[in-house]
C-alpha positions in Angstrom: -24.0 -21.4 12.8 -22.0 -24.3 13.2 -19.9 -25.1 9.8 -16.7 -26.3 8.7 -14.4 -23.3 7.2 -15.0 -19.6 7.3 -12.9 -17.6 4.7 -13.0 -13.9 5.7 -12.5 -11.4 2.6 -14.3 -12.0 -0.7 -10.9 -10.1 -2.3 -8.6 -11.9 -4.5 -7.2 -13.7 -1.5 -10.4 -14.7 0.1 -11.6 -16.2 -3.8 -8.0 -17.9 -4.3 -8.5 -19.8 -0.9 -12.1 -20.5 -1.4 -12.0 -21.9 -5.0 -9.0 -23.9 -3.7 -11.0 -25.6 -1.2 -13.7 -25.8 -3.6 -11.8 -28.0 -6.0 -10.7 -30.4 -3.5 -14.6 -30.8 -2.2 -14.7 -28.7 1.0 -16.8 -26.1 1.0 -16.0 -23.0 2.7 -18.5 -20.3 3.8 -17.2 -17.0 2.5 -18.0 -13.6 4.6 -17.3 -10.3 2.9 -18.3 -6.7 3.9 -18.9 -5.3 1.5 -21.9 -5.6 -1.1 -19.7 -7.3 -4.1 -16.5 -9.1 -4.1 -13.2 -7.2 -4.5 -14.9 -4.4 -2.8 -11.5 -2.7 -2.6 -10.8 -3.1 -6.3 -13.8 -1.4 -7.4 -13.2 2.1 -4.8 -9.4 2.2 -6.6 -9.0 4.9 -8.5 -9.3 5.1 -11.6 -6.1 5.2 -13.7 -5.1 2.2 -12.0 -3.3 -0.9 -13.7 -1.5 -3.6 -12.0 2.2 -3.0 -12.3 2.6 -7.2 -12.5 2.0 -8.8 -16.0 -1.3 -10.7 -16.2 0.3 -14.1 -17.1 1.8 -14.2 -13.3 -1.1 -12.3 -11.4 -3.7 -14.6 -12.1 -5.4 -16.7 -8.9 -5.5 -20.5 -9.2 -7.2 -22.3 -12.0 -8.2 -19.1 -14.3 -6.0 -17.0 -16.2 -6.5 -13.8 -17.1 -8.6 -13.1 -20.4 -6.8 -13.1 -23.3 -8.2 -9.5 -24.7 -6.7 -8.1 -21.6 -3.5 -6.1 -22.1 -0.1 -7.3 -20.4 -0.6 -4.8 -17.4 -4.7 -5.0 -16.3 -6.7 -1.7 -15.6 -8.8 -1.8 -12.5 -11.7 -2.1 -14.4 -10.5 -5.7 -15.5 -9.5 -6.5 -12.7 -12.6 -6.4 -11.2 -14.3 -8.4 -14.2 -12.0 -11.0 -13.8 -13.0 -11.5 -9.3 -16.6 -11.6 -10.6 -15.5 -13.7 -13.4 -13.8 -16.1 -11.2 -16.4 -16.0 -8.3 -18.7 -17.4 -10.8 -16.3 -20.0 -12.4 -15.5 -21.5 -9.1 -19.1 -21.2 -7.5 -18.3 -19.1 -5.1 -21.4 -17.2 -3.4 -20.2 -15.3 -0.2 -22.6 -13.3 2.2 -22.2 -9.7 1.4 -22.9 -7.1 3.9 -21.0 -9.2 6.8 -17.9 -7.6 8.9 -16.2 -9.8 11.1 -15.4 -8.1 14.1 -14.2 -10.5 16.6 -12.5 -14.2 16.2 -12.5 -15.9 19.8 -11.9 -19.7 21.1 -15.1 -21.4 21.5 -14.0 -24.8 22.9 -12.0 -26.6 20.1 -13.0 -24.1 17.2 -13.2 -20.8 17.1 -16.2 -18.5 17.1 -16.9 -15.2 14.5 -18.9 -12.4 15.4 -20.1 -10.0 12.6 -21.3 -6.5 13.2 -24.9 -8.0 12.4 -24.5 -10.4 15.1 -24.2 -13.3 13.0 -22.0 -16.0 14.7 -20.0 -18.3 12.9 -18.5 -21.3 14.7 -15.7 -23.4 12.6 -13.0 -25.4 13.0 -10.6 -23.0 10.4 -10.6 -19.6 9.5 -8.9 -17.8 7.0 -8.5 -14.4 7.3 -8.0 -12.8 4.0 -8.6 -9.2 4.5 -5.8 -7.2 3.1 -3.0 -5.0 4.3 -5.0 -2.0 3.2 -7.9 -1.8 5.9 -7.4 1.5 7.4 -6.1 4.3 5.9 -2.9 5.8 7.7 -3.7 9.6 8.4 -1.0 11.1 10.0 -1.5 14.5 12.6 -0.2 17.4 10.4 0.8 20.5 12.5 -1.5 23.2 11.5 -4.2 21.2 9.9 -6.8 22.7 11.5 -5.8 26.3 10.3 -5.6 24.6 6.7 -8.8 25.9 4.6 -8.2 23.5 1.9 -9.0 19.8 1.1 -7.5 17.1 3.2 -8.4 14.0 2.1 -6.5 10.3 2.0 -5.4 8.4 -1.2 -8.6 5.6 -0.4 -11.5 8.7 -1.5 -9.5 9.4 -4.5 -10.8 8.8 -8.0 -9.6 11.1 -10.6 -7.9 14.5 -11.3 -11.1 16.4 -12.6 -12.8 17.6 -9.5 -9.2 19.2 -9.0 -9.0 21.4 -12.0 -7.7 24.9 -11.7 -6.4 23.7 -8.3 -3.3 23.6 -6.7 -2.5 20.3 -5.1 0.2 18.3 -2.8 0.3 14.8 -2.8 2.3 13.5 0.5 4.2 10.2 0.0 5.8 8.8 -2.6 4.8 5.2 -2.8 3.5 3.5 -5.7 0.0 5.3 -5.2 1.2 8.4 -4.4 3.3 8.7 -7.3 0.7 7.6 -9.5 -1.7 9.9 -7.9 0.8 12.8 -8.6 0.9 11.6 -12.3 -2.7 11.3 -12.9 -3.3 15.5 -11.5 -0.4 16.3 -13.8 -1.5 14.8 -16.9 -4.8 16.0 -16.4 -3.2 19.9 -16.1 -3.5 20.1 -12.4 -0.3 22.2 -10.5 1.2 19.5 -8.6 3.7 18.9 -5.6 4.8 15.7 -4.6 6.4 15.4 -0.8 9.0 12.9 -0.4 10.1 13.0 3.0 12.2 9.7 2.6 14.6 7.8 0.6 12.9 5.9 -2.2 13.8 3.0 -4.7 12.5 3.6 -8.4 12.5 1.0 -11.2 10.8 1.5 -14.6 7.7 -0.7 -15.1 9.3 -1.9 -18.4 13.3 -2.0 -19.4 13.8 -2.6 -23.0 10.4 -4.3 -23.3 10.8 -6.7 -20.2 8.7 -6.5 -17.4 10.9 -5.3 -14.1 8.8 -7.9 -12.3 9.9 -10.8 -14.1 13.5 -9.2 -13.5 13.4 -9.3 -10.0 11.8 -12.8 -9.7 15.6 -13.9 -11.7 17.4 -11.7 -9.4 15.5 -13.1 -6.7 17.1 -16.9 -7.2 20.7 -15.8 -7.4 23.1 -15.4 -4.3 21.5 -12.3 -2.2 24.6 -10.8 -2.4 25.1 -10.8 -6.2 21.2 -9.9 -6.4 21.2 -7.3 -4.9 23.6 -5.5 -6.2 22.8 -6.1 -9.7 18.9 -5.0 -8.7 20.8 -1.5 -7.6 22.9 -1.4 -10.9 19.8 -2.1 -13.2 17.6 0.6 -11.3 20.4 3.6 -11.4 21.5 2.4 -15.2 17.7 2.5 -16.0 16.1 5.3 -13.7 19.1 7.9 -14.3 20.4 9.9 -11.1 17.3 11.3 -9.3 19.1 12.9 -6.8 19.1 16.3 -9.3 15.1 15.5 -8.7 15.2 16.8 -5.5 14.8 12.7 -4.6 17.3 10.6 -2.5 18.1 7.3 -3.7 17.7 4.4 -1.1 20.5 3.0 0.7 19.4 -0.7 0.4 18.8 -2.3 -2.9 15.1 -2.6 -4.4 15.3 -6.4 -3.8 16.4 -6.3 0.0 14.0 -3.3 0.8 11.3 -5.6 -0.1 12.8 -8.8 1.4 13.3 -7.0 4.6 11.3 -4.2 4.7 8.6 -5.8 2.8 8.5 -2.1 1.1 8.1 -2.7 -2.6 9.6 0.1 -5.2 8.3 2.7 -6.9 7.3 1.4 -10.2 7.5 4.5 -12.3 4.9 4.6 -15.1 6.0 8.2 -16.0 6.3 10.5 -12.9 9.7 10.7 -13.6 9.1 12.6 -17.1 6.6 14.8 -15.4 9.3 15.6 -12.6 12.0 16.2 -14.9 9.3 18.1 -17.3 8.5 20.8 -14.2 5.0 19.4 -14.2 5.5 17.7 -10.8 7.4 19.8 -8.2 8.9 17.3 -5.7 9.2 18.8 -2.1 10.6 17.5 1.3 8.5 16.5 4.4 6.3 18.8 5.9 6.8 21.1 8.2 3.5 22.7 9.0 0.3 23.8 7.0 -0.8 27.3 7.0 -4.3 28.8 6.3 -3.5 28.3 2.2 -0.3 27.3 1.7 2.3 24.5 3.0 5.9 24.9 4.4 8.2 22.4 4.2 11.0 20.8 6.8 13.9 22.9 4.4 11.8 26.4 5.3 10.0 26.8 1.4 6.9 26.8 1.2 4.2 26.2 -1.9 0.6 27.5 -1.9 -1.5 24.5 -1.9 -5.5 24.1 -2.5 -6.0 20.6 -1.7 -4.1 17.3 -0.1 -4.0 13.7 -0.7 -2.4 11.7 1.7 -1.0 8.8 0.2 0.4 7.7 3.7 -0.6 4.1 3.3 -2.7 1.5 5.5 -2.9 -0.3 8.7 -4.1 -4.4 8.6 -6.4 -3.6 11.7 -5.5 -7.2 12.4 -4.8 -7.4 16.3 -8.3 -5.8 16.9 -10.1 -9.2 14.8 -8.8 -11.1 18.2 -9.0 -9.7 21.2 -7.4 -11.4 24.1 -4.5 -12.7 21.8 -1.5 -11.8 20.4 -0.9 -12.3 16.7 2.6 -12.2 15.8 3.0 -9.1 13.5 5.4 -7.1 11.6 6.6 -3.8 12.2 3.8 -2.8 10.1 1.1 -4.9 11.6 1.0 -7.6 9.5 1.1 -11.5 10.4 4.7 -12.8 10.5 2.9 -16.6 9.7 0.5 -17.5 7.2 -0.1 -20.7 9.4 -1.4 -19.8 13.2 0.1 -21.4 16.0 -0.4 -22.0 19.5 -3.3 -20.2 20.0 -3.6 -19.6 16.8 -3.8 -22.9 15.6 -6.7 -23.3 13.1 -6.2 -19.7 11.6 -4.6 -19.3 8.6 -3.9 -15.0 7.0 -3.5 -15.1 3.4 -2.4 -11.8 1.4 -0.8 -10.0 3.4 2.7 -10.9 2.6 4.7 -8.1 0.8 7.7 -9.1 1.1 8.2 -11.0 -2.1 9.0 -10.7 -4.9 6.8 -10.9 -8.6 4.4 -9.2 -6.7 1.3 -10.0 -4.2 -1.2 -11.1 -6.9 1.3 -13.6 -7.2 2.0 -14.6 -3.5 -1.2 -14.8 -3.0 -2.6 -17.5 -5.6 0.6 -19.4 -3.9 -0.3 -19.0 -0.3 -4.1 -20.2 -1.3 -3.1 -23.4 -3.0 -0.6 -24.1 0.0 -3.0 -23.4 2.6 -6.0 -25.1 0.6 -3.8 -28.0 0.9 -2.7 -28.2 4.6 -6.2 -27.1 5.3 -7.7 -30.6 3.6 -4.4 -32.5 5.0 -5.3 -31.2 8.7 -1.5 -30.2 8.6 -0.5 -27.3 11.7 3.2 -27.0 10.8 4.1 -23.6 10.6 4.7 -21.8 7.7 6.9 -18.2 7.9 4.9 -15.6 5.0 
């Protein structure tokens, strides 16, 4: 099929580029594989809320509903894609996987697992930093006669009464994972093999993200260090947590690291209550219980791996190398060279006010080089 613009992703990013193009009269074809859009929103589970503020994670040209509360739950979140699709007119073909973008002359050709071809002159690939779960080889794991299972097939706390369980990692999701077993009575232990950053959510009824976004303008210098005297003057010392403090300020971790902060919703007060037992890396796993890099070991019933993702995105062109991070995803949002004619939206998480944010600016930036036929490059 010959057309003019294939978006790839029918997740926020995806809709933000396609109703972009949309309102400047192009009309994109939209692939998605899954069956609805924000397919990824709707698997989430099920405590979760975005840690931005509505009012600056909304996608171009519809805000947020005014009934929502100042942090969305996931369910509104996904109300508000389905809500946009429609606003915008945006019908993508479900049930297609891209699988392979190759040069086809002077446009480049998609291949879906159902064999549908695609042949365009632009594609945007929009399909998230969160493709393929990290599982990491755990020594012992096959001696284990508990639960393993990654962050992605959890949902909630109940099919995890009366157990005892480990969550490994202490990101955003794995600290919230830890939260959710505790509050619903679940013996938890939280493995932090790392040094972390913590902010609260909230300080004094201001949202930490609109914070950083002021921190973000001033001198990097003076930033940062004011981003590392708010979070120890809010967060408290957490090395008496059993925690280590991060080296590098919240603001330059992300900027450089593009590793955002854990955005405590309440762990904290479950750590400091006993409810959440914080241990160090692991060591090895046993037939029911865990031992840890310092020699202790816990009893465990079940773990969640909240080890993070992999963008998957070298495998979507084979034959060509796409500049990438040190965690796989693009260094450009415009292609280059090669690449000229592809354009990756959403995966930048390096800045700062969050990626809901980056990406409804990314989509009006690239709607607009798109419709201008502009190839300068453009760092994420």
């Amino acid at each position: 099929m010959d057309i003019d613009i294939l978006v790839i992703g029918a997740g926020p990013a995806g809709l933000a580029v396609a109703a972009t193009l949309i309102g400047k009269g192009r009309r994109p074809i939209v692939i998605e594989k899954g069956e609805t859009v924000g397919a990824s929103w709707r698997a989430h589970y099920a405590r979760l809320h975005l840690h931005t503020v509505k009012t600056l994670s909304a996608l171009p040209g519809l805000p947020f509903p005014n009934e929502q509360p100042r942090y969305v739950p996931r369910q509104g979140v996904v109300d508000y894609l389905s809500a946009y699709a429609a606003h915008a007119g945006i019908e993508p073909l479900f049930g297609e996987e891209a699988i392979a973008v190759v040069r086809d002359g002077g446009a480049w050709r998609t291949t879906t697992r159902s064999a549908k071809t695609f042949r365009s002159s632009v594609v945007v690939v929009t399909t998230g930093a969160n493709q393929h779960p990290n599982v990491p080889r755990i020594e012992g794991e096959r001696e284990f006669a508990g639960r393993i299972l990654h962050s992605r097939d959890y949902r909630e706390a109940a099919p995890f009464a009366g157990q005892r369980v480990l969550v490994v990692g202490m990101g955003n999701t794995g600290a919230e994972i830890a939260l959710d077993l505790a509050e619903h009575g679940v013996a938890t232990t939280l493995s932090v093999r790392s040094p972390v950053n913590i902010v609260l959510r909230d300080v004094l009824g201001r949202p930490t993200q609109e914070t950083s976004l002021l921190l973000s303008r001033l001198p990097r210098r003076v930033g940062d260090a004011l981003a590392s005297f708010f979070a120890r003057v809010s967060v408290g010392d957490i090395e008496r947590l059993g925690l280590r403090r991060s080296s590098m300020s919240p603001l330059r971790e992300l900027r450089e690291l593009g590793r955002t902060p854990v955005i405590d919703v309440g762990t904290l007060a479950r750590i400091r209550a006993g409810e959440i037992v914080v241990r160090p890396g692991i060591r090895r796993l046993h037939a029911s219980t865990v031992e840890f890099v310092d020699g202790t070991t816990a009893p465990t019933d079940a773990i969640v791996l909240a080890t993070g993702y992999r963008a998957g995105i070298d495998a979507l062109f084979p034959g060509l190398e796409v500049p990438v991070d040190d965690h796989g995803l693009p260094t450009h949002v415009v292609g280059q060279g090669p690449l000229a004619g592809v354009y990756f939206v959403g995966f930048d998480t390096r800045q700062p006010g969050g990626l809901l944010r980056t990406i409804a600016m990314q989509a009006v930036a690239v709607g607009e080089r798109i419709c201008a036929g502009a190839a300068a490059p453009v760092r994420a």
